[in-house]
C-alpha positions as CSV (number, residue, x, y, z in Angstrom):
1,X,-30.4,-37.5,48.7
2,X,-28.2,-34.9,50.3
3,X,-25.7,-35.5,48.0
4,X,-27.4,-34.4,45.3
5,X,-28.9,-31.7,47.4
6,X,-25.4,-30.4,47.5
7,X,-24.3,-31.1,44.0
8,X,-27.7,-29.0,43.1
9,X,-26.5,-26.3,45.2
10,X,-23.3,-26.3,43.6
11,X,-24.6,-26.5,40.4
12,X,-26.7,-23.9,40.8
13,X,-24.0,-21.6,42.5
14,X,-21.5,-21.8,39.5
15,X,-24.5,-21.9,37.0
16,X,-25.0,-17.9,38.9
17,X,-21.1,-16.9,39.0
18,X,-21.0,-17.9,35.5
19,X,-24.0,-15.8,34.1
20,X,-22.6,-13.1,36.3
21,X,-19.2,-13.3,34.7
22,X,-20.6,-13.6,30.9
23,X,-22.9,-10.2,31.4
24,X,-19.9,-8.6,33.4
25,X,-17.4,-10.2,30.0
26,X,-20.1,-8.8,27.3
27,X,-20.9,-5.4,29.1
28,X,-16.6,-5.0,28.9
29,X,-16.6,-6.3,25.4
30,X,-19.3,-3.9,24.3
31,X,-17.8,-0.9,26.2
32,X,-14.2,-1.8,24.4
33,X,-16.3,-2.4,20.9
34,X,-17.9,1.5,21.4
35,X,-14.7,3.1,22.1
36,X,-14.5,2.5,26.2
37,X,-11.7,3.0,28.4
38,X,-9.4,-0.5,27.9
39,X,-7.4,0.3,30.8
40,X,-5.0,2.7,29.2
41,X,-7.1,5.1,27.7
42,X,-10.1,5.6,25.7
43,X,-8.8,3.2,22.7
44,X,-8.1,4.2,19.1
45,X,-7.5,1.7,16.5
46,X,-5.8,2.3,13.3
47,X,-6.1,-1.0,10.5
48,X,-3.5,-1.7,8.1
49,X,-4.6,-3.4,4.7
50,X,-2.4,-5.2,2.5
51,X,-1.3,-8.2,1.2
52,X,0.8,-10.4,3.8
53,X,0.8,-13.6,2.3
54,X,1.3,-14.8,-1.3
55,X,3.3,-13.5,-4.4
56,X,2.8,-9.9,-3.0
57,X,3.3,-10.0,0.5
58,X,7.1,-8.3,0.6
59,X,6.1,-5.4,-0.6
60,X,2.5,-5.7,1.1
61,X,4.3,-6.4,4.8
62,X,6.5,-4.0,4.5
63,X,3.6,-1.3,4.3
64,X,2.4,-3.0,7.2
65,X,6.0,-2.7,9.2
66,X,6.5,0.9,7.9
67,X,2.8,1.9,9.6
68,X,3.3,-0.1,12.7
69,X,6.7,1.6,13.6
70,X,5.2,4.7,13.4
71,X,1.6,3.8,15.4
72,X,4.9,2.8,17.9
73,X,6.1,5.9,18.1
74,X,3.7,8.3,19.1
75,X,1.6,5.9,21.4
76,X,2.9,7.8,24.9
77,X,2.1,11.3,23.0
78,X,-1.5,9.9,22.1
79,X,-1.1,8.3,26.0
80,X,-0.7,11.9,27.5
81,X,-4.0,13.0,25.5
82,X,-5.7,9.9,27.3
83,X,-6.1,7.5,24.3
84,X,-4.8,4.1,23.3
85,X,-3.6,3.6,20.2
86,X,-3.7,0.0,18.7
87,X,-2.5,-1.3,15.0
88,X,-5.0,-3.7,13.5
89,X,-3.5,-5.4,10.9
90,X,-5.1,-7.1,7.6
91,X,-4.4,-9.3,5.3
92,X,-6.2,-8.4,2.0
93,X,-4.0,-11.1,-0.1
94,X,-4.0,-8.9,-2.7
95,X,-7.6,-10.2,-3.3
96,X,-10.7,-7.9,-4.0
97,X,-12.9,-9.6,-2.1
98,X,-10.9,-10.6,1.3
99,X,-10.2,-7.0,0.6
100,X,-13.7,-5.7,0.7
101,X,-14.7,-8.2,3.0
102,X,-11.7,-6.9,5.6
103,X,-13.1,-3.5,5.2
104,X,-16.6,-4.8,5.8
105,X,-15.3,-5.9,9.9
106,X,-12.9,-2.8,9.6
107,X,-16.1,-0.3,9.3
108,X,-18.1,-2.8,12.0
109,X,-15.4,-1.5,14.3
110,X,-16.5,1.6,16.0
111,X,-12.4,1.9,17.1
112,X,-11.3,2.2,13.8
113,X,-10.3,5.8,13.1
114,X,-8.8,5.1,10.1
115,X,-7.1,3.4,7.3
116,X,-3.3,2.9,5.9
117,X,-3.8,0.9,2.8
118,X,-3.9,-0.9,0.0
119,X,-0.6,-2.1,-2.0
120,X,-2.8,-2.7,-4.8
121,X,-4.9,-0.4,-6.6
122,X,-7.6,-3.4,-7.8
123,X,-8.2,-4.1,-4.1
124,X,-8.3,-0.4,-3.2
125,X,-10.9,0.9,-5.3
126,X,-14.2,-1.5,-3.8
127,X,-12.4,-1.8,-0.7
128,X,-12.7,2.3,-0.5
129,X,-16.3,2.0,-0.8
130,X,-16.9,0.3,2.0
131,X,-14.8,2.7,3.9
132,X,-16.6,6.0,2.7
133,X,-20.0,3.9,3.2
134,X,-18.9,3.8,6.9
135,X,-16.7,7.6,7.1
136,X,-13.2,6.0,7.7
137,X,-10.4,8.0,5.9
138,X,-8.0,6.0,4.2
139,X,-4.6,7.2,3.5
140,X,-2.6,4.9,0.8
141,X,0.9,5.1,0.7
142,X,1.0,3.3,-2.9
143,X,-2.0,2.9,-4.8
144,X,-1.4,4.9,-8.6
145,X,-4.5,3.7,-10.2
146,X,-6.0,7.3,-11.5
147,X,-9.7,5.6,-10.1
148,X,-8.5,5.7,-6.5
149,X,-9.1,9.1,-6.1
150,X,-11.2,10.5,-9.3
151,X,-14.2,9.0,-8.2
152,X,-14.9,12.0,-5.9
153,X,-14.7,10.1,-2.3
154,X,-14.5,12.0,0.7
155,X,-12.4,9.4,2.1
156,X,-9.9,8.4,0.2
157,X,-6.5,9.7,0.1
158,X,-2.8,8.5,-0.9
159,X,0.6,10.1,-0.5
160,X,2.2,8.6,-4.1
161,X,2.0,9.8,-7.1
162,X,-0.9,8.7,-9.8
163,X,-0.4,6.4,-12.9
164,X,-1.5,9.3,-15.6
165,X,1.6,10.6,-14.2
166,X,4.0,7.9,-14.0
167,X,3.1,5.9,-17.4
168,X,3.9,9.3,-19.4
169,X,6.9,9.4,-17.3
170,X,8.4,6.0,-18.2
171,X,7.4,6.5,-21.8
172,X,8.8,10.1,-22.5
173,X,12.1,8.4,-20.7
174,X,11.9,5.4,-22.6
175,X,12.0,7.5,-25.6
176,X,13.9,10.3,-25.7
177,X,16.5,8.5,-22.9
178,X,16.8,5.1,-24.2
179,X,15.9,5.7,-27.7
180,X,13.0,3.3,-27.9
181,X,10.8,3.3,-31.0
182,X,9.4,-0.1,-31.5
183,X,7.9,-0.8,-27.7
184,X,5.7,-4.5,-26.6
185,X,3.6,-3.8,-23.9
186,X,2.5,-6.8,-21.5
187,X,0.2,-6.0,-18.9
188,X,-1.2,-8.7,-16.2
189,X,-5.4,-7.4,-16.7
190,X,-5.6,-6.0,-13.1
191,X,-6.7,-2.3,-12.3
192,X,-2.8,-1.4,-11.9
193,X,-1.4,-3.3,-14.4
194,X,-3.7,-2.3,-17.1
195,X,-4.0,1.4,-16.1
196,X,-0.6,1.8,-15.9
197,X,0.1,0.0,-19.0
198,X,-2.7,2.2,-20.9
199,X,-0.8,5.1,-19.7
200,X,2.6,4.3,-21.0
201,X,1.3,3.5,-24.1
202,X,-0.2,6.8,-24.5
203,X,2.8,8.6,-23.6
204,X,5.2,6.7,-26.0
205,X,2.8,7.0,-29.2
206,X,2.2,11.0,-28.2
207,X,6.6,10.6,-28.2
208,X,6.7,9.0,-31.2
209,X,7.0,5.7,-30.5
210,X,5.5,2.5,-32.5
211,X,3.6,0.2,-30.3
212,X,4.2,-3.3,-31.7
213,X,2.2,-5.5,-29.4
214,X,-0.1,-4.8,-26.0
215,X,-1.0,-8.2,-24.8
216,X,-2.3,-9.6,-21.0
217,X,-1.2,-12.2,-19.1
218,X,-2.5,-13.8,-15.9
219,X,-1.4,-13.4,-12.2
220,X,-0.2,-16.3,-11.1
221,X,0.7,-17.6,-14.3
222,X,4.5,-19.3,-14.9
223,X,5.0,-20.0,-18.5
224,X,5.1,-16.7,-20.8
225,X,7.0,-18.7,-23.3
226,X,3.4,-17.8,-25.7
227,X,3.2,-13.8,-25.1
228,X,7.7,-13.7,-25.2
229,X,7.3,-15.9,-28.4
230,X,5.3,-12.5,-29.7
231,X,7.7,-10.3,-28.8
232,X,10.6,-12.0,-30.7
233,X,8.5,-12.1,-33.5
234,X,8.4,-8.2,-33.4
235,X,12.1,-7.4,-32.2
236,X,10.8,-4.5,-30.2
237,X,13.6,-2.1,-29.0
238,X,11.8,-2.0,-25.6
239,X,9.4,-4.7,-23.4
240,X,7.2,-2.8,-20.9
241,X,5.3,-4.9,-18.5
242,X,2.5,-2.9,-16.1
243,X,2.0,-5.3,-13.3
244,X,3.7,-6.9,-10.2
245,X,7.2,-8.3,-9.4
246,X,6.5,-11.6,-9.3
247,X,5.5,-11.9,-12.7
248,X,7.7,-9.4,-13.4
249,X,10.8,-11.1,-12.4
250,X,9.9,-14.3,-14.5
251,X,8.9,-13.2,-17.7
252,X,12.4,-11.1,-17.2
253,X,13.9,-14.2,-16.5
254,X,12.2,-16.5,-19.2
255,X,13.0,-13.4,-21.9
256,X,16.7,-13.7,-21.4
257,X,16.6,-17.0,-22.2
258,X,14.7,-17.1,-25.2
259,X,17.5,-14.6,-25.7
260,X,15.8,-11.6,-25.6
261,X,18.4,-9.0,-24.8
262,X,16.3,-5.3,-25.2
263,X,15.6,-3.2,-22.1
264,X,12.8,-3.9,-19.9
265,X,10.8,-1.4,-18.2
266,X,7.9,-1.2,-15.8
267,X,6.5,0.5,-13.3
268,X,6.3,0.9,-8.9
269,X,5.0,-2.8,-9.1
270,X,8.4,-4.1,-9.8
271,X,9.9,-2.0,-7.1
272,X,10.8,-4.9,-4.8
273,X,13.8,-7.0,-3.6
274,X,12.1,-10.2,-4.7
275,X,12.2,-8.8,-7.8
276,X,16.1,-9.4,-8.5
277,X,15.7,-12.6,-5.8
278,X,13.2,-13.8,-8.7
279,X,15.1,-12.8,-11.7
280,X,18.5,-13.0,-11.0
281,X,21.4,-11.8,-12.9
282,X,18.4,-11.1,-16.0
283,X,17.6,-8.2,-14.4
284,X,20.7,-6.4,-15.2
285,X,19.6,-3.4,-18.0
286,X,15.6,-3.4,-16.6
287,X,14.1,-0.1,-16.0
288,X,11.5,0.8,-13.2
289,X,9.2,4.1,-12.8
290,X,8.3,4.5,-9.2
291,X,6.3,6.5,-6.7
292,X,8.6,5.8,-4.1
293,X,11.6,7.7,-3.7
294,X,14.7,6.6,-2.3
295,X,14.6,6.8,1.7
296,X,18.0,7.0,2.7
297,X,18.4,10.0,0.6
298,X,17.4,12.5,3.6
299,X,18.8,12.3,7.2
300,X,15.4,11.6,8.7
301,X,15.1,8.5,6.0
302,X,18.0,7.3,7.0
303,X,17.2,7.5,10.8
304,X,14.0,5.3,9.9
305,X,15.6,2.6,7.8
306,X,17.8,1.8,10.6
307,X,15.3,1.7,13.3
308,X,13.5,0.0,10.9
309,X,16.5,-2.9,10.5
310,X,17.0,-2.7,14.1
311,X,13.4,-3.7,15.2
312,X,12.2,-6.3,12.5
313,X,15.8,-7.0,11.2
314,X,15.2,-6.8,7.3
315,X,16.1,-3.8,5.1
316,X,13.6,-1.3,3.7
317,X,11.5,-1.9,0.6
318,X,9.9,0.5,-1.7
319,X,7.1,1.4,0.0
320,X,8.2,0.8,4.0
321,X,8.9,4.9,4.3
322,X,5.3,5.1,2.5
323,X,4.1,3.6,5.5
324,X,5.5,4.9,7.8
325,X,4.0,8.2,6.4
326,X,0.8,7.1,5.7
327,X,0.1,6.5,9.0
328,X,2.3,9.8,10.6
329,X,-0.2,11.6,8.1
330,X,-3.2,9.8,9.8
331,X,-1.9,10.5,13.0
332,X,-1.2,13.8,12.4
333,X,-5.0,14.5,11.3
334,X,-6.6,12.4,14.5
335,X,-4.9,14.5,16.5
336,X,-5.9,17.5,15.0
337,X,-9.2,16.5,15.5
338,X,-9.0,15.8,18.9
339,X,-8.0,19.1,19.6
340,X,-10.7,20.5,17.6
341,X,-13.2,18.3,19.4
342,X,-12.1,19.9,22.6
343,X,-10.0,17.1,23.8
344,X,-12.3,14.6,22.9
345,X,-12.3,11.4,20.5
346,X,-13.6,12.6,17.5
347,X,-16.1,11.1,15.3
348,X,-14.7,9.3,11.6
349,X,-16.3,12.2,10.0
350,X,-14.0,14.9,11.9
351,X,-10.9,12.5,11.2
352,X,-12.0,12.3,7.9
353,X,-12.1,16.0,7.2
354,X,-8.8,16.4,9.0
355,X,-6.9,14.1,6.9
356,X,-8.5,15.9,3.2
357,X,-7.1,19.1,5.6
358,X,-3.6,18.2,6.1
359,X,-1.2,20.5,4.4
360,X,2.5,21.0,4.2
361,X,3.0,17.5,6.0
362,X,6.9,16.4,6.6
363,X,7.6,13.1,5.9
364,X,11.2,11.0,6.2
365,X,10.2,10.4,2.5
366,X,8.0,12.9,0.7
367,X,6.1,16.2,1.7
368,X,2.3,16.2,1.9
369,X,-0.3,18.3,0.7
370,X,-3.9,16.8,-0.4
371,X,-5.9,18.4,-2.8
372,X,-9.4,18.5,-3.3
373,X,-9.6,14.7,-4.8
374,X,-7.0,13.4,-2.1
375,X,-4.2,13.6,-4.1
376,X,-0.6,14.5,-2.9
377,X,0.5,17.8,-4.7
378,X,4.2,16.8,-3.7
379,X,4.4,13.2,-5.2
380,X,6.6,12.5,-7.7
381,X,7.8,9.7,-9.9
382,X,11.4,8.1,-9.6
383,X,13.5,6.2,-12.5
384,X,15.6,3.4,-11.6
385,X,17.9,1.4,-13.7
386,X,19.2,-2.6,-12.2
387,X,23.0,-2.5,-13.4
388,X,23.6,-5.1,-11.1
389,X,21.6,-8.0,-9.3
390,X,21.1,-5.9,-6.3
391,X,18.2,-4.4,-4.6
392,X,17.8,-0.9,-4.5
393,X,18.4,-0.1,-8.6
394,X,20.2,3.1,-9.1
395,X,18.3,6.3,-9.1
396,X,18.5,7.9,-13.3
397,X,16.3,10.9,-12.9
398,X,13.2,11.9,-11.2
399,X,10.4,13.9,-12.1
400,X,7.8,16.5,-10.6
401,X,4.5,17.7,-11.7
C-alpha cells in the first residue's frame, strides 16, 4: 500500500510539472505565433516561394539563395531596430496548388511581413490571392505573366520585366536580326508558356512574319518526336518554344537529331544552366529573351556573385541577383515602415503600402521604381545567343521600354 501511495504521489507530481510546462510551452508558442519577443527581438519573418524540388528547382533554389543572402545581410541592422529577422522558405514545386496551399499557412502566420516569390507565373497568380486576401506584399523577382500584376492587387509586385514586353521583343529580334519569316511556335499550356508564346506570335505577324504552326506540349512530357515531326513538315526558318528549360533543353536536343538545324528561340524560362546540362552541344545557335540581366556586369553584381559562390559554393543563375533584390526591396520597405510606425512593427497593410511606395531602389542587378499596378518602370528585357555549350549565353542586345 505505501508503495503505491508513493507511486500516486509521483504520478500525480509529474502529471502537475507537466501541465505546467505544456501552458508555460503554448503561452511561448502563441506569443512567438503573434509576433512576441523570441529572445532576439520582436521577430519578423520573410517566406520565400518557389520551386525547390523537381524539373524547376535550379532556377527555383537559386531565388531562394539569392533572397536568403540578403535576409543575411541586414539581420544586425534590423537587430539594432530590436527585431529578428527570419527566412521561411517554401517549396511550391512549381505546383498551383502546394502553391496556394503554402500561401494558405504563409498568411496563417502573423510573422510573415512579406513575400519574395514565385519562379513561375501559373503558381503566382492564385497564390497572390491568398496573399492580398491576408495583406502580405509580395515582391517577385521573375514572374512575366501580364496577369500578375493587371489584375489590380494591392499586393503584388515584381522587379522583372512583363511578357507583353519580352514576347514583342524576341519577335521584332527574331525578325529583323535573324531574318525569320516562317516561325513554329511550341508552347507547354501553362500561364507562362502560353502568355509568352501568345505574345511572340503577335509581335512576329505585326513584323511580318508567317506563323506556320502554334502547337502545346505537356510538362513533364519526354518524347516530342510528334510536335518536331510538325515542324519538319513546315521547314520553319525559326522554332520558338514559350515554356521552361527542362523541356526546353530536350525538344532542343531531340530537334537536332531529327536534324533540325534552324535557330531556336525562347524566352527567361530557358535562362538556366541545366539548360545546356540538358541539351548539350544542341544548344549551340539557340536564342533566349530574358528579364534577367547579366549580374557581373556592374561592380556591386559582381561583389554578390562571389559571396554568393563563396557561401553556397555554386555559380549564379538567372534569377539569383533577382532574389537577392526582391528581398533588399522588401527590406527596404519594412523598414520604412517601421520608421513610420514610430519604431514599431508595422502592420502587413503599412508594409504593403511601403513596398507599392518604393522608388528609385538600387539593386546589384536592376533599378526599381513600382508603378501604380506593381510594375518595375526600370525592367528590361535581355537577348542572349548559346555559341557554345556553356552557361551564361552571350549578351546580343538589350532592350528598354
Amino acid at each position: 500500500m505505501k508503495k503505491k501511495k508513493t507511486l500516486s504521489i509521483f504520478t500525480s507530481a509529474a502529471l502537475a510539472i507537466g501541465l505546467l510546462a505544456g501552458c508555460s510551452a503554448e503561452k511561448t508558442s502563441e506569443t512567438t505565433k503573434n509576433g512576441g519577443d523570441s529572445g532576439g527581438g520582436t521577430v519578423i519573418k520573410i517566406a520565400t516561394q518557389s520551386p525547390l524540388s523537381g524539373g524547376a528547382a535550379t532556377l527555383g533554389e537559386s531565388i531562394k539563395l539569392g533572397a536568403q543572402l540578403a535576409l543575411e545581410e541586414q539581420k544586425e541592422k534590423f537587430e539594432k531596430l530590436g527585431f529578428k529577422l527570419e527566412l521561411v522558405p517554401y517549396d511550391d514545386q512549381a505546383d498551383p496548388k502546394k502553391g496556394v496551399a503554402n500561401a494558405q499557412l504563409i498568411g496563417a502566420d502573423q510573422q510573415v511581413l512579406g513575400v519574395v516569390g514565385h519562379l513561375n507565373s501559373g503558381v503566382a497568380i492564385p497564390s497572390s490571392e491568398i496573399y492580398e486576401k491576408y495583406s502580405i506584399p509580395m515582391v517577385s523577382p521573375a514572374n512575366t505573366a501580364t496577369d500578375v500584376t493587371d489584375r489590380g492587387l494591392k499586393t503584388v509586385n515584381r522587379i522583372c520585366a512583363r511578357d507583353d514586353f519580352q514576347g514583342p521583343a524576341g519577335a521584332k529580334f527574331a525578325v529583323e536580326k535573324l531574318g525569320a519569316k516562317k516561325i513554329f511556335i511550341i508552347q507547354d499550356k501553362t500561364a507562362y508558356g502560353t502568355g509568352l508564346a501568345e505574345a511572340f506570335k503577335k509581335g512576329a505577324e505585326e513584323a511580318g512574319a508567317e506563323i506556320v504552326g502554334f502547337e502545346g506540349i505537356t510538362i513533364g512530357e519526354k518524347d516530342f518526336n510528334g510536335v518536331l515531326n510538325q515542324v519538319l513538315a513546315k521547314k520553319p526558318d525559326l522554332v520558338y518554344f514559350g515554356g521552361m528549360y527542362t523541356e526546353g533543353g530536350m525538344l532542343i536536343k531531340q530537334a537536332r537529331d531529327k536534324g533540325i538545324n534552324v535557330p531556336f528561340m525562347g524566352g527567361d524560362g530557358m535562362d538556366s544552366s541545366t539548360l545546356v546540362e540538358i541539351a548539350g552541344d544542341a544548344v549551340k545557335n539557340t536564342f533566349i529573351t530574358s528579364a534577367a540581366g547579366i549580374a557581373t556586369a556592374t561592380e556591386a553584381g559582381k561583389q554578390f556573385a562571389e559571396k554568393y559562390k563563396q557561401k553556397f559554393g555554386k555559380n549564379i543563375e538567372s534569377y539569383s541577383a533577382y532574389g537577392y533584390d526582391a528581398m533588399g526591396v522588401l527590406l527596404n520597405a519594412i523598414e520604412e515602415a517601421i520608421k513610420a510606425n514610430g519604431n514599431k512593427l508595422p502592420s502587413r497593410e503599412q508594409v504593403a503600402e511601403a513596398v507599392r511606395n518604393v522608388q528609385d531602389y538600387e539593386g546589384v542587378v536592376t533599378k526599381v521604381s513600382f508603378d501604380e499596378k506593381g510594375d518595375n518602370k526600370y525592367a528590361k528585357i535581355y537577348i542572349y545567343k548559346f555559341e557554345e555549350a556553356t552557361y551564361p549565353a552571350r549578351l546580343e542586345d538589350e532592350v528598354s521600354k
